[in-house]
N, C-alpha and C positions, 0 to 999 in steps of 0.2 A: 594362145598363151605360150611363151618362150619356155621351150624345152628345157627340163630343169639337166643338169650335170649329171655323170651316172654315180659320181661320189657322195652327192649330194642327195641323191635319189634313194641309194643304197642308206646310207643316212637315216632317213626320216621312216623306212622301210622296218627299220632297227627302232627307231624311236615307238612307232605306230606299238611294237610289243613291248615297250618297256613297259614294266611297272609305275603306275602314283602314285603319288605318296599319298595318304591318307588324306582328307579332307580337311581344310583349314578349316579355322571361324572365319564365316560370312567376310570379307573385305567392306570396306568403308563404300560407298557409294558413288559413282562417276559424278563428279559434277558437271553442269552444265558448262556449255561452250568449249575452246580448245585445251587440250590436254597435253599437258609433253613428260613423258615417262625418261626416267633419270637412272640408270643404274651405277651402282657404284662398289667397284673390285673390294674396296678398303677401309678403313674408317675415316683415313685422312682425304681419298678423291670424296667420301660422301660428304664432309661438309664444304670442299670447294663445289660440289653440286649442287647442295642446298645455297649456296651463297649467288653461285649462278641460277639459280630460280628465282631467290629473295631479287636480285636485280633485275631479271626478264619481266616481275610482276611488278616493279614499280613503275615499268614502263608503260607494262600492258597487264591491268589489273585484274584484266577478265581470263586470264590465262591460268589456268592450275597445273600442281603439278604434281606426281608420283615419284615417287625415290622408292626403288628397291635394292636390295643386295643379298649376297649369296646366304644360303642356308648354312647357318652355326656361326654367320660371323654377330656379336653383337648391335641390338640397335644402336645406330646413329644416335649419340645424345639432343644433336641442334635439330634434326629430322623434321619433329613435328613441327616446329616454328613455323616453318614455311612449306612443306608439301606432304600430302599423304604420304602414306611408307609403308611399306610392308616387306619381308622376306621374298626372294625371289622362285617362284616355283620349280619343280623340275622339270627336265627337258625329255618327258617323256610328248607325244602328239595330243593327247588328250588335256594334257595342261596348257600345252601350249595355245593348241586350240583358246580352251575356256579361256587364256589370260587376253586373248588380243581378245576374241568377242565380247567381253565381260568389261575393258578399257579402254578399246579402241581409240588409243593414243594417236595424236596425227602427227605428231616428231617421238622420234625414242633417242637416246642420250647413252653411249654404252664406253663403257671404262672397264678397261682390262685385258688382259690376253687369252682367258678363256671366255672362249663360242659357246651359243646354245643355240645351235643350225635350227632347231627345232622351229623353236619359239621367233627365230628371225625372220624362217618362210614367212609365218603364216600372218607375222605382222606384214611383211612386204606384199604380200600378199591380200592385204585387206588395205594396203594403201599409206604405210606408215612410213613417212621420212626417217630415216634411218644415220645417225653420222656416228663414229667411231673416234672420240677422243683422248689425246694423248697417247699412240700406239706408241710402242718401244721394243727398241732392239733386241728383243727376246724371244722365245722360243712361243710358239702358241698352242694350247690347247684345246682337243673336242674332247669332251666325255662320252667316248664309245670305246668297246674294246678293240682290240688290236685288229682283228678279223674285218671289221668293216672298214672300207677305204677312205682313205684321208681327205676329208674335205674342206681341212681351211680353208682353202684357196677359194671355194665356192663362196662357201661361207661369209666371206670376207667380201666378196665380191656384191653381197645384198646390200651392203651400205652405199648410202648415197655419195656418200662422202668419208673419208679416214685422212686425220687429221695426225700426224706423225712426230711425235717430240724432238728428233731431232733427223739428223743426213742419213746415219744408221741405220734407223729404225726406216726414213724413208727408202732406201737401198734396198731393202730385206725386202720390202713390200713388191720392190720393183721387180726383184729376183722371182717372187714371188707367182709374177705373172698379171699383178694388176696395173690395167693400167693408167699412164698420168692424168686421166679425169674425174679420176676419183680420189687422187691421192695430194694433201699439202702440208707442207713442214709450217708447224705454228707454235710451236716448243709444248713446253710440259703443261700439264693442266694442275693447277693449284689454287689457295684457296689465295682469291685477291680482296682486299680490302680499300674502295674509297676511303679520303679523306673526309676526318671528320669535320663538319661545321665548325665556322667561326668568325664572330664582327671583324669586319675589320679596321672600321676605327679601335677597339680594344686591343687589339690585335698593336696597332699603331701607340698605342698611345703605350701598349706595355712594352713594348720595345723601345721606346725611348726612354722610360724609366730607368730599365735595366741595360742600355747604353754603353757597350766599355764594361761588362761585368759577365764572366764565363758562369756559365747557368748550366745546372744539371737537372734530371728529372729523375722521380721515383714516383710512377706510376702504376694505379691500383695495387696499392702495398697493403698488405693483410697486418692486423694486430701485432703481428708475431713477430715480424719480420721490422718492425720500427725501430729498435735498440740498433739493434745492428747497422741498420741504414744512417743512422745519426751519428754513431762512433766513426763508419767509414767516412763520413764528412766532418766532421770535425777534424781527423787524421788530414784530410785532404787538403782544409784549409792552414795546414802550416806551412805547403807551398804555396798555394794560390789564397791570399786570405783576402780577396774579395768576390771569392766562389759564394755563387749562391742556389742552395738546393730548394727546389720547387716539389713538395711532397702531397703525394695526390693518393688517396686513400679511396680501396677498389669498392667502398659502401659506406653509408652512413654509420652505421654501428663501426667497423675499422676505424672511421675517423673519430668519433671520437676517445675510444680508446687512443690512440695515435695521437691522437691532441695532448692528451695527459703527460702521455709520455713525453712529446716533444717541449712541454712546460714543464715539466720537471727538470728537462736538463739543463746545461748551462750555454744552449745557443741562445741565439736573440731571434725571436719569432714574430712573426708576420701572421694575421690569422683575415687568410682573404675575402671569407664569407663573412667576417665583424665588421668589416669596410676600411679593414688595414692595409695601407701600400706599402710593398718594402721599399724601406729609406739606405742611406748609406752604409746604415749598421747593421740592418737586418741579415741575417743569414740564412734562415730557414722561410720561406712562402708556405705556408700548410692550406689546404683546404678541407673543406669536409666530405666529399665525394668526384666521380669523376665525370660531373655532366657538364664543365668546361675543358676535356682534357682534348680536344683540337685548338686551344689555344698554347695551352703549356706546350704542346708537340711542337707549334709552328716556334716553340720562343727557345726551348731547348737542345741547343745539338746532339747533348748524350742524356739518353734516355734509356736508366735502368728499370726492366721490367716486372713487377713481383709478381705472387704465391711462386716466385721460382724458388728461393732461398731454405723454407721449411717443406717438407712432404706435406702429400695431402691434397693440394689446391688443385696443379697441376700445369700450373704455368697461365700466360697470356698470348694472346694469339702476336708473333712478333710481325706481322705485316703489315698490321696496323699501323705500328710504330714505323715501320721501315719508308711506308707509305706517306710520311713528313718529312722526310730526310734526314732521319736517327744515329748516330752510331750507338748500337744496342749493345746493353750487358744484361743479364740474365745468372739466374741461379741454377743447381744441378735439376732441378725436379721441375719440368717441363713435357711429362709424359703425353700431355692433350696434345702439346703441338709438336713432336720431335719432330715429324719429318721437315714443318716449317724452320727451325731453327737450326738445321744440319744443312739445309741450303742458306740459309744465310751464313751462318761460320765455314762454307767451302767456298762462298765466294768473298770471305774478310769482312762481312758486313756485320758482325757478333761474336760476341767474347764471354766465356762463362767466368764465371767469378765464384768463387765456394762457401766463403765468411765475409766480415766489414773486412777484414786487412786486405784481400785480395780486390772487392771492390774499392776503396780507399785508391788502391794502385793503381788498379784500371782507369777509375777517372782523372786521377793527377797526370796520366801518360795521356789523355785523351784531352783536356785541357788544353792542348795545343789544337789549333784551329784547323792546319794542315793534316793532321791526324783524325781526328773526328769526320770532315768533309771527307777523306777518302774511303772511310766505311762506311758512312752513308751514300755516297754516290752506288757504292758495290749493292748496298741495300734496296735503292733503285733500281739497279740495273734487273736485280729477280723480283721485284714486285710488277716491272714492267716486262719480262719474258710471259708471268704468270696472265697477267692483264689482255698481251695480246692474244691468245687463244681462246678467253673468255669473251672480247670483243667480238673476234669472228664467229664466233661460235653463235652469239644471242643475233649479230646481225644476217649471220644465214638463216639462225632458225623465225626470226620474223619475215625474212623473204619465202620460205617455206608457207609460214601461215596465211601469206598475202597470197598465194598460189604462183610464185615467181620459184622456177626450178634452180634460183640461187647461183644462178653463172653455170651451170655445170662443167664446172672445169675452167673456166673464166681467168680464174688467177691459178697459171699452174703451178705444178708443183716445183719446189726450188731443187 
């Protein structure tokens, strides 16, 4: 057995007398066949974690999977969807112990800058692929005290692989003392969205109807948010008055509320699910829910997002949208997705809007062709940073499960 480090050693020596914490409830039960354990620093890395499990399992159904995260942060809401979950224990030996013998995960998934040296032995140690994604140019953490000797380095050293979001973050590593077979710059880890399905003869066929006519989208729009969205387009079409707003309502009860509203006022409605197509006069397209809404994507350049506009909801996930080629506008209250929507408006690809008059504006300045394509190409450019680190990531970790040691080091680092 490879000598372990004396920092490392010192470490776990500290660990063996820490304190557990009291005993949980029972955990759910391993299921059969391969497992891959997920951890995740934050609420925003846990659902791009959950989304990269929901995609590893459509590949390979027999795969399950664990998500955990630190103790006091709240559950993941999308969590259970797709993988068991639980809190992460602490990093005293005897938990750590229990958690590898008790899961015995054959890839682990770990996000973030604080180490639990503990718990990473005894997984590597019992044979756990280990990769380390989206590191960043920050400072790292163990949780010991000062007295015991600093082992990131060790630490850090048990992954099979550290995946490094940018030149920075790979530099520090390098500084570090780890070296380049372990280490690859594949950008930030975030949550990616495929595109959604969609015919493409319909696809076809509604594109030539609406031929020569600038199209906007309001996607999954709550009750609430209808009046408004209707004023900003009606304002809108006194510059461009063969705008046509395609309104896609986030559930069948919104719609039809939303319906009402849109007949009551004084546009000319289109009502898709009646087997209505918009004609030359039409101005509004409405539907009743949003289980066509990769078609509107593929037809709309500018796609405004809702529950942004009223509190409460908390937004849409805007990658979705970015992931057709959008230029997106959105309202203030987007708390689910901030960190997604603070990378897209740094790189120009979204515009917040506050009321109808500010939306109104947005989309008459975005009506121009040249403008809408330049922030959706920028909306591309971070759905596909996001994308590739999720790529390599499910492709190492199937070469992992096939028992292929994944190039180690194959493609080095940049």
């Amino acid at each position: 057995m490879t000598r372990k480090p004396f920092a490392l050693s010192a470490y776990l020596a500290f660990a063996r007398g820490r304190p557990a914490a009291p005993p949980a409830p029972p955990p759910a039960p391993r299921p059969d066949g391969p497992l891959i354990w997920l951890h995740a620093d934050r609420a925003e890395t846990a659902r791009a974690l959950a989304a990269l499990a929901a995609r590893m399992q459509v590949q390979r159904p027999e795969v399950a999977a664990l998500l955990t995260w630190p103790a006091g942060m709240a559950t993941p809401p999308d969590a259970p969807r797709y993988c068991l979950a639980q809190p992460l224990p602490g990093d005293s030996l005897s938990e750590a112990q229990d958690f590898a013998a008790y899961w015995r995960p054959d890839l682990g998934l770990w996000t973030g800058q604080t180490l639990r040296p503990a718990l990473l032995t005894k997984l590597s140690e019992a044979g756990t692929r280990l990769a380390h994604l989206g590191a960043r140019n920050e400072t790292w953490y163990v949780p010991a005290p000062l007295w015991v000797p600093d082992c990131t380095t060790a630490a850090l050293a048990l992954f099979d692989r550290i995946f490094a979001e940018d030149d920075p973050a790979l530099r520090r590593l390098r500084r570090m003392g780890l070296p380049d077979s372990l280490l690859r710059r594949a950008g930030p880890l975030s949550e990616t969205a495929p595109p959604l399905d969609c015919p493409p003869e319909l696809h076809e066929e509604m594109a030539q109807t609406l031929s020569g006519r600038p199209v906007w989208l309001a996607a999954k729009v709550r009750a609430d948010e209808a009046t408004d969205i209707l004023r900003a387009h009606r304002r809108a079409t006194r510059l461009a008055h063969r705008l046509i707003l395609i309104l896609v309502p986030a559930s069948p009860r919104d719609g039809a509320a939303i319906a009402e509203t849109a007949c009551a006022s004084d546009l000319r409605v289109a009502r898709w699910d009646a087997g209505e197509m918009p004609d030359e006069n039409c101005q509004v397209l409405l539907t009743e829910d949003a289980s066509e809404l990769g078609l509107w994507y593929r037809l709309a350049p500018i796609a405004f997002l809702g529950g942004s506009l009223r509190p409460g909801h908390g937004g849409e996930d805007p990658l979705e949208a970015a992931a057709h080629g959008a230029a997106l506008l959105y309202g203030p209250n987007v708390g689910r997705h901030l960190s997604a929507y603070t990378r897209l408006v740094e790189a120009g690809a979204a515009r917040i809007v506050r009321d109808f008059d500010t939306l109104a504006a947005a989309v008459s300045q975005l009506v121009a062709p040249d403008r809408a394509a330049a922030m959706a190409h920028a909306g591309w450019d971070v759905v596909s940073q996001g994308a590739a680190l999720t790529d390599e990531v499910i492709a190492l970790a199937f070469q992992w499960l096939d028992g292929d040691d994944g190039g180690n080091g194959t493609g080095e680092a940049a």
